[in-house]
N, C-alpha and C positions, 0 to 999 in steps of 0.2 A: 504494500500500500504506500502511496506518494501523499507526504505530507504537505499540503498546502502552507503557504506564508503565514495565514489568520492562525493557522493551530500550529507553527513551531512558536508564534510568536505568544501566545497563549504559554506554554508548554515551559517556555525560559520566562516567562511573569511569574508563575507556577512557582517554580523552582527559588526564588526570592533571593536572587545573587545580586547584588549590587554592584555592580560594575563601576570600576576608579577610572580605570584606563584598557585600550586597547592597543595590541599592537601584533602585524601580523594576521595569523589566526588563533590567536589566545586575547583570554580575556583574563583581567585580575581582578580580582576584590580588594577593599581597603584594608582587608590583614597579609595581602602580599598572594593571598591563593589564587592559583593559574587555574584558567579553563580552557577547554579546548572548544571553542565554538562552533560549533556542529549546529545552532539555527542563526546563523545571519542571512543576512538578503542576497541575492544574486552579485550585486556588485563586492560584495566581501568576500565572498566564496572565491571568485576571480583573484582580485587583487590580493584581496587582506588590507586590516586596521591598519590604514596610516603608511603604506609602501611607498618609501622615495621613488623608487620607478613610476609610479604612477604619479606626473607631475601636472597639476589640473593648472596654476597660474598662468604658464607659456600658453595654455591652450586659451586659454578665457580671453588674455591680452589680444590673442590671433583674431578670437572673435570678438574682440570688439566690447567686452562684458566687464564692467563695471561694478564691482561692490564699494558703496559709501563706506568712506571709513573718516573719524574724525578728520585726517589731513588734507580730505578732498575736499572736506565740506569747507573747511579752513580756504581752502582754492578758490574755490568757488565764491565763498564771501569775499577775498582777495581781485578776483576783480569783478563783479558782480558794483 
């Protein structure tokens, strides 16, 4: 049986891990304990939490894509 996203995502709520950090395909809780993530989303399965190879800013810049960040808005007011 193929588990749907809605019921892994259930399944790890369930289990009551709280998650510090990711990296990889492990995950930690705030006492240091490793998991191995076995329900993330399609794009983690790929990649994995956080991979330097996968580097999204050059791509964003390519297209053109813009996240506000205080030093823009700063710009902006600048010459506005």
């Amino acid at each position: 049986m193929l588990v749907g996203p809605s019921l892994a995502r259930s399944i790890w709520k369930s289990l009551n891990v709280p998650a510090e950090r990711a990296v990889g395909c492990t995950l930690e809780d705030f006492e240091g304990n490793e998991y191995l993530n076995l329900f993330s989303g399609t794009s983690v399965v790929n990649a994995g939490h956080g991979t330097e190879a996968v580097v999204i800013e050059p791509m964003m810049d390519e297209a053109g894509i813009v996240v506000p960040s205080a030093e823009w808005l700063e710009a902006l007011d600048a010459v506005a």
